[in-house]
C-alpha positions in Angstrom: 41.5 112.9 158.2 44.2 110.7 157.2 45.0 107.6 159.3 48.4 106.1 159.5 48.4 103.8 157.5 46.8 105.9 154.4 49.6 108.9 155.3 52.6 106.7 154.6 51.1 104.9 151.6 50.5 108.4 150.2 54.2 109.3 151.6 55.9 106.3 149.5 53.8 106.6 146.3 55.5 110.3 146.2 59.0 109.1 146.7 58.0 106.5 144.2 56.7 109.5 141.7 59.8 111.4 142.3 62.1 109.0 141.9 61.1 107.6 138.7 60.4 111.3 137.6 64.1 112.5 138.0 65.0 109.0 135.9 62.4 109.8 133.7 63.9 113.2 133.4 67.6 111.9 132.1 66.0 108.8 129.8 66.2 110.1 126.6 70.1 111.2 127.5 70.5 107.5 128.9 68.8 106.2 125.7 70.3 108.3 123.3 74.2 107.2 124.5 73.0 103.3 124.5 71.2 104.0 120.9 75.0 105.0 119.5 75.9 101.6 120.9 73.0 99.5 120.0 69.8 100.4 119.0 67.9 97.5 120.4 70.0 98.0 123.5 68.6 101.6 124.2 65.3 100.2 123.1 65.1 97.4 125.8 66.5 99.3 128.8 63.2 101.9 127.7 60.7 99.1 128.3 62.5 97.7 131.2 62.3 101.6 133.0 58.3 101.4 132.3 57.7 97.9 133.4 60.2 98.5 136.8 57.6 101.7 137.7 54.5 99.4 137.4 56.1 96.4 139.0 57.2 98.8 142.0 53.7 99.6 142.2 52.3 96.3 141.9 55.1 95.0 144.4 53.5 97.7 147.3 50.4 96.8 146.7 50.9 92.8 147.0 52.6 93.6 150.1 50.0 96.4 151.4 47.5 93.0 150.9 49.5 90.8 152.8 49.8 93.2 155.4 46.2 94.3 155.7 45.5 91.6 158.3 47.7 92.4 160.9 
């Protein structure tokens, strides 16, 4: 079935997924207080949450590489 290895990657990539889901859950709140401060505030911490999921992913997978030999 599943070895080791594949088990915890799947096991991370869920915390991952839940994790950014319950932040993406309160994002508009979080971006609707900043907006009322600075629009171009509220508009960069948005683009900053979507590049911080892919660069967590990317970041695992860099590491899964460099791993993948021992």
């Amino acid at each position: 079935m599943m070895d080791r290895d594949t088990r915890n990657a799947a096991i991370a990539a869920l915390w991952i997924m839940l994790l950014f889901g319950i932040a993406a859950f309160y994002l508009p709140t979080v971006m609707l207080a900043l907006g009322s401060l600075s629009t171009v505030l509220a508009g960069i911490f948005g683009i900053v949450f979507v590049l911080a999921f892919f660069l967590v992913f990317w970041l695992r997978a860099r590491t899964q590489r460099k791993n993948q030999g021992k």
